[in-house]
C-alpha positions as CSV (number, residue, x, y, z in Angstrom):
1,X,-15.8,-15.5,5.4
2,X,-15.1,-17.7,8.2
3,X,-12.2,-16.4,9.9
4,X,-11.8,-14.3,13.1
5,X,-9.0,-11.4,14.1
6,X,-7.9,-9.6,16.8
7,X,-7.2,-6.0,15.7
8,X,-4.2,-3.9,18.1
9,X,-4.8,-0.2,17.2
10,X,-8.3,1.3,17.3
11,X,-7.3,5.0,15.2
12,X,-9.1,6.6,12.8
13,X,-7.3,4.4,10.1
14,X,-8.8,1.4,11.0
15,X,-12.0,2.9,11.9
16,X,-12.8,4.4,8.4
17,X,-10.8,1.8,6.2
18,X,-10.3,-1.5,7.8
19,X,-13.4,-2.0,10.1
20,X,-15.5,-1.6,7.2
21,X,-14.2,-3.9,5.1
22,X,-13.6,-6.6,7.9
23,X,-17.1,-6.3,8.6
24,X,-18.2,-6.6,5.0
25,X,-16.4,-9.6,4.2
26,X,-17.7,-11.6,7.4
27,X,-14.6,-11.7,9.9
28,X,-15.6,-11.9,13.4
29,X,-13.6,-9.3,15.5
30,X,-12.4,-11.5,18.2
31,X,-10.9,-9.1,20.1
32,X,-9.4,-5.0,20.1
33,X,-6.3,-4.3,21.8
34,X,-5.6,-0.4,22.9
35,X,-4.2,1.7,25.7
36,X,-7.1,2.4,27.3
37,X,-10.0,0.1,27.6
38,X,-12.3,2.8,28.5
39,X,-11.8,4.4,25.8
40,X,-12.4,1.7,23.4
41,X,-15.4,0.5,24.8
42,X,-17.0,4.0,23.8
43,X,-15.4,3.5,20.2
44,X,-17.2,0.3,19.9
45,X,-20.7,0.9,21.5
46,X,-20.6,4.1,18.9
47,X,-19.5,1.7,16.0
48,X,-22.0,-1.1,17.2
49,X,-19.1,-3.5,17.8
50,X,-19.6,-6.2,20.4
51,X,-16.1,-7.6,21.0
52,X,-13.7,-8.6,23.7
53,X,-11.3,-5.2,25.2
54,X,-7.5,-5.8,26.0
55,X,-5.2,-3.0,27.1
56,X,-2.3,-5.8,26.6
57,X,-0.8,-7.4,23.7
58,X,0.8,-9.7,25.7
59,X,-2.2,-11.2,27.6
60,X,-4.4,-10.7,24.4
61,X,-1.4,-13.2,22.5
62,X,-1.9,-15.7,25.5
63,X,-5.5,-15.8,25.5
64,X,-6.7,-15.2,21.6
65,X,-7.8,-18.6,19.6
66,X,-7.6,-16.4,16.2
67,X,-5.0,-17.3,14.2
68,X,-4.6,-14.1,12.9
69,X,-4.0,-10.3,14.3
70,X,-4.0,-7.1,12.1
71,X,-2.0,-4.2,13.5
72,X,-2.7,-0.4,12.8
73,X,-0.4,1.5,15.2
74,X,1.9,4.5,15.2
75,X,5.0,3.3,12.6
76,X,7.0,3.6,15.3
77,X,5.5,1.1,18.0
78,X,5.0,-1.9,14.6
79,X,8.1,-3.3,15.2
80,X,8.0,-4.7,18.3
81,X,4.3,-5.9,18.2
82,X,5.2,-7.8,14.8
83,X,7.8,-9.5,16.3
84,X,6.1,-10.5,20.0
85,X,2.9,-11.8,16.9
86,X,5.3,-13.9,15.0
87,X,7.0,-15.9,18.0
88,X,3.3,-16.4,19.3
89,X,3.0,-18.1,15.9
90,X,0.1,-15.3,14.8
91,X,-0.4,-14.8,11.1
92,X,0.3,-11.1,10.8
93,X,-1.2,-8.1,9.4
94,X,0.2,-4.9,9.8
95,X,0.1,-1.0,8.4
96,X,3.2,-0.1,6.5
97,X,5.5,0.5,7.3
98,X,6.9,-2.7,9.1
99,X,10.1,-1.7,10.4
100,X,11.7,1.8,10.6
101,X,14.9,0.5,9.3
102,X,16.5,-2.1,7.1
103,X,17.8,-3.9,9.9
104,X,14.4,-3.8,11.8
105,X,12.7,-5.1,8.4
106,X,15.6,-7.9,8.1
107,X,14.6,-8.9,11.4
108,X,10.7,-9.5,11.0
109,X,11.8,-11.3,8.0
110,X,14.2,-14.0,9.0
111,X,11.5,-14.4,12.0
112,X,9.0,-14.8,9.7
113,X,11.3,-17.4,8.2
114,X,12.4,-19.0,11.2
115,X,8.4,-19.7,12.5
116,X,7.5,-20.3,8.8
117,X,4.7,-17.4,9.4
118,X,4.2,-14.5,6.4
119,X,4.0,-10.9,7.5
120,X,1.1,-9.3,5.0
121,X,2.3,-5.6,4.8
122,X,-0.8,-2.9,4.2
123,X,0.7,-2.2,1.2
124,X,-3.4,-2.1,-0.7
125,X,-1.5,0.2,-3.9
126,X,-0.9,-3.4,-6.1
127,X,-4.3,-4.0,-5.1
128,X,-6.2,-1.4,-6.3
129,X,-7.8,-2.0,-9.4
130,X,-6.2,0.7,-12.1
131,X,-3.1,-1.1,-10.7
132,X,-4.2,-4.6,-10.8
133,X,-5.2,-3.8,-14.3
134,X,-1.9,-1.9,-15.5
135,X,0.3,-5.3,-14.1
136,X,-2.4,-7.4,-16.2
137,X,-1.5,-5.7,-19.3
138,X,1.9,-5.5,-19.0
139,X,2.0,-9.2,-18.0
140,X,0.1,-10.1,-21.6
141,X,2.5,-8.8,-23.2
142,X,0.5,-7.6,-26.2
143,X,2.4,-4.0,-26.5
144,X,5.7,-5.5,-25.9
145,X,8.1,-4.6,-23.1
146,X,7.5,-1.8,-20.6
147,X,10.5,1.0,-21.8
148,X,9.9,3.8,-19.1
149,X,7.4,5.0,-16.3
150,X,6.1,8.7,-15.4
151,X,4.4,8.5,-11.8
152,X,3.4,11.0,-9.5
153,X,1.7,10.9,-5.5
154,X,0.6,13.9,-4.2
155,X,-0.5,15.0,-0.7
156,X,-0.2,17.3,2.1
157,X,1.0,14.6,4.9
158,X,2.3,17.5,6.9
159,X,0.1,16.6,10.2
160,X,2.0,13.7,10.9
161,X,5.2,14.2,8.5
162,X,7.5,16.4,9.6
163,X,10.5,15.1,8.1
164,X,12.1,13.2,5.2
165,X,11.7,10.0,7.6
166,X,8.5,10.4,8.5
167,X,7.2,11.2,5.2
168,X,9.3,8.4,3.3
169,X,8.0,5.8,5.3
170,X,4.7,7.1,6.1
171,X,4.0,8.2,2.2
172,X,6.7,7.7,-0.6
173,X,7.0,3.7,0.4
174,X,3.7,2.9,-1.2
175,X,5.0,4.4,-4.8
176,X,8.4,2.5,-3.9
177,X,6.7,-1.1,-3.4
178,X,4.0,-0.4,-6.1
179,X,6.4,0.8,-8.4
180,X,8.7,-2.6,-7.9
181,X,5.7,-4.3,-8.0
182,X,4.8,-3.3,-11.7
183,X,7.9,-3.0,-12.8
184,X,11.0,-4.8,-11.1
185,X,13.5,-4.1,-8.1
186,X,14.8,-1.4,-8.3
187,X,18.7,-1.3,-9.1
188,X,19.3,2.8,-8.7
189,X,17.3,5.7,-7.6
190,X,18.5,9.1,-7.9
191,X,16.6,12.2,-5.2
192,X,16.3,15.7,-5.6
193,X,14.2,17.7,-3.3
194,X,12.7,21.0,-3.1
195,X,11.8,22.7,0.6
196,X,11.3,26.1,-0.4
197,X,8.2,27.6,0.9
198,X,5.8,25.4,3.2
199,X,6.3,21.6,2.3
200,X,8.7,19.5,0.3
201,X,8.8,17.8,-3.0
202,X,10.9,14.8,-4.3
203,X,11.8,13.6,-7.3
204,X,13.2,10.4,-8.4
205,X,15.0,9.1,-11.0
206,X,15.1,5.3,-11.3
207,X,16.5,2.5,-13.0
208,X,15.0,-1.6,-12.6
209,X,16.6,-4.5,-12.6
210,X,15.8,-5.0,-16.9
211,X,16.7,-1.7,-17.5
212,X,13.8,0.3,-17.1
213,X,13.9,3.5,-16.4
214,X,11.4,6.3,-15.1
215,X,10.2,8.9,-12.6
216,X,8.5,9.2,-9.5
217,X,7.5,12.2,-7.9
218,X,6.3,13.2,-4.5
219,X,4.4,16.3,-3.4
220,X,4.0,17.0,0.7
221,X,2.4,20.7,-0.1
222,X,-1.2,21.9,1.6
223,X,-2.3,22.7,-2.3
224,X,-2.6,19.0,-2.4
225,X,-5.2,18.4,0.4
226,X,-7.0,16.6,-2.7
227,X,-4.5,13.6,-3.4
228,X,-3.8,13.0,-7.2
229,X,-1.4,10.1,-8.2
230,X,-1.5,8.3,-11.3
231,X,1.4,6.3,-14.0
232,X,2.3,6.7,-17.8
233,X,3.8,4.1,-18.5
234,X,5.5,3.5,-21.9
235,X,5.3,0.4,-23.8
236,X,7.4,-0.7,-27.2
237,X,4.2,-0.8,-29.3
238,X,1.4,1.5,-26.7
239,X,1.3,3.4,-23.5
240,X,-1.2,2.7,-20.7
241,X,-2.2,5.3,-17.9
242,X,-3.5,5.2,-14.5
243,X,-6.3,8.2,-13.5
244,X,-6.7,9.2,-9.8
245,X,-7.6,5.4,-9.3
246,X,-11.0,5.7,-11.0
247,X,-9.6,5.9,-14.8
248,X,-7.4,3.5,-16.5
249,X,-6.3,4.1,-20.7
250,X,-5.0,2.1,-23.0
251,X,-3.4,3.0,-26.1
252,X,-2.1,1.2,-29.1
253,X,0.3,2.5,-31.7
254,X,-1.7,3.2,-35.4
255,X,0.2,0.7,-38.1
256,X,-1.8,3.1,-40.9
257,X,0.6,4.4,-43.5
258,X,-1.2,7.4,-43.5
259,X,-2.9,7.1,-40.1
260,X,-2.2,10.9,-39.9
261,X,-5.1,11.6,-42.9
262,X,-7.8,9.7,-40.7
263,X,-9.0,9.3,-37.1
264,X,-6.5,6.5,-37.0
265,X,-5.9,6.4,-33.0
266,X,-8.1,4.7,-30.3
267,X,-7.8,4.5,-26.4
268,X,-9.6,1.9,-24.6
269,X,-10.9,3.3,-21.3
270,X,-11.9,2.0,-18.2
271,X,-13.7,4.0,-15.8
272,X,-15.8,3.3,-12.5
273,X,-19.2,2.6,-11.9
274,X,-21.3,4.6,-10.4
275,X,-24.1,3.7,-8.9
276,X,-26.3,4.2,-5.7
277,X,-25.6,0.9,-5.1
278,X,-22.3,1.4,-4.2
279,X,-22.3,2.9,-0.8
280,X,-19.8,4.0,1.4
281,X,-17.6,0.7,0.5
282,X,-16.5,2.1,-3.3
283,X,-14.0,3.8,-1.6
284,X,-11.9,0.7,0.7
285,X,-12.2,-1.0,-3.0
286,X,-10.9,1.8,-5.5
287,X,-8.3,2.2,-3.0
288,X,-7.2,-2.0,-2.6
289,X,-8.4,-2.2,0.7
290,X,-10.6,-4.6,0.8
291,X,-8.6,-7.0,-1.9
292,X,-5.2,-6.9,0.1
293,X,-7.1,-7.8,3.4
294,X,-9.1,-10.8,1.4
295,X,-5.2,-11.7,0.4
296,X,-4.3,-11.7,3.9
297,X,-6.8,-14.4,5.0
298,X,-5.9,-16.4,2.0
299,X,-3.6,-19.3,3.7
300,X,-1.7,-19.9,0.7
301,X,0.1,-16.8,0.9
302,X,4.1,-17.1,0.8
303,X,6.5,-15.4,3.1
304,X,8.2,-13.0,0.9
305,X,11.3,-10.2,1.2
306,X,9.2,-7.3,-0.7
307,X,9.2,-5.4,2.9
308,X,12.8,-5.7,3.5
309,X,13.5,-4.6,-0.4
310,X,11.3,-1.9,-0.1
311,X,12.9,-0.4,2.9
312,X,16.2,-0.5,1.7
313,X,15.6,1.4,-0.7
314,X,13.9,4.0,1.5
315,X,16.9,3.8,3.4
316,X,19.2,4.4,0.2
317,X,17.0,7.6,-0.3
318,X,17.4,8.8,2.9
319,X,20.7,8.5,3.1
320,X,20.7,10.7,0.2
321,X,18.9,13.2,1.9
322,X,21.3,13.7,4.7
């Protein structure tokens, strides 16, 4: 790939998940921006990086050529590096969530607008491939019209969630936009929570724009140090399921009259390959990592509001949860 970034934000997220597919799909790293240049210049010699150091976005904005920058910072500290990227005219990448608020995500949007520059939010859920696959399906349209979704994302997030905030924006977002994504804006959203014991869990109740309805629920408990997430969703003539990202099924109602006296009913399954070919990169893929940053360098991408809808319905929940 011919292209070249400048990253801002050398943590262990974009050590373990977006380094590796940057360097697997060709970018040149153009430069790193961090707080300490020291620091960084250890990072890199471990990693085998040879790059340019800045310890100043500012500076780095003046003096990059790369069109594009791809930000992986503390939520809180996204905001205003978005913003100084856009009015530099930069073609933005950056780790959900982008903006802490509605108004902060309105912002980045009508700047985006204004300089006539798309935001690409790490939001690598609709790219992962049991999700790709699930939209594919429901887009054919061969079982008819999606009736009602069952989805669950569990985790223990409690290092860096300690409250409804920080969790909502740092975890329950992705199910929010993925689940839009599939399935349509979302029109009403019900929470209830549980905070007995160490953790908290969430449940949703919501209802899409074309009348949809379904569930979403959200585990931050230590018993889930192993993640598990998948979808059930119901069609008019099938239901299809999503695995733990490796497993997708789909099912089609029997039209046997007496289907019941016969092994009448058949799931079609997909499942991963494994193979020792694939490495230490199966993981960025299964996941959508590397897919949503190939999207990003894809010029044709629009700008688009699915950040600011997103997080006004995390704010809708929060407010809930007050």
């Amino acid at each position: 790939m011919d292209k070249s970034v400048n990253i801002v934000g050398l943590g262990r997220h974009m050590k373990k998940n977006i380094l590796p597919c940057l360097l697997e799909l060709g970018v040149d790293i153009e430069s790193i921006t961090t707080r300490s240049k020291e620091k960084a210049q250890a990072e890199i010699n471990y990693l085998g990086l040879t790059t340019y150091l800045y310890d100043d976005v500012d500076v780095m904005l003046r003096e990059s050529k790369s069109d594009y920058v791809i930000i992986v910072v503390p939520m809180e500290e996204a905001y205003a590096l978005v913003m100084k990227c856009l009015q530099a005219n930069k073609k933005v990448f950056v780790e959900k969530p982008c903006g802490m608020s509605y108004t902060q995500a309105k912002n980045i949007y009508d700047c985006s607008i204004e300089n006539s520059i798309p935001v690409f939010v790490g939001f690598m859920k609709r790219y992962a491939p049991c999700y790709q696959k699930m939209k594919e399906i429901i887009e054919q349209g061969n079982l008819g019209s999606v009736q009602s979704f069952d989805a669950h994302f569990n985790v223990d997030a409690s290092a860096f969630c300690k409250t409804d905030k920080d969790f909502m924006y740092a975890v329950g977002i992705h199910f929010i936009d993925l689940l839009q994504h599939l399935f349509g804006e979302i029109k009403q959203v019900k929470i209830l929570k549980n905070n007995a014991g160490q953790g908290t869990s969430y449940v949703l109740i919501l209802r899409m724009n074309q009348g949809v309805v379904g569930t979403l629920s959200l585990e931050n408990r230590a018993p889930w140090t192993r993640e598990s997430e998948g979808i059930t969703c119901t069609l008019d003539d099938g239901f299809i399921q999503s695995k733990e990202l490796n497993e997708f099924v789909i099912h089609r109602n029997t039209d046997e009259e007496n289907g019941w006296q016969t092994l009448s009913e058949m799931d079609t399954v997909y499942r991963e390959n494994y193979t020792p070919a694939s490495g230490t990169l199966k993981d960025v893929y299964l996941r959508g990592f590397m897919q949503e940053l190939k999207q990003f360098f894809n010029d044709e991408i629009e700008v688009t509001n699915d950040n600011m809808k997103t997080t006004e319905i995390i704010e809708n929940i929060l407010e809930q949860l007050k």
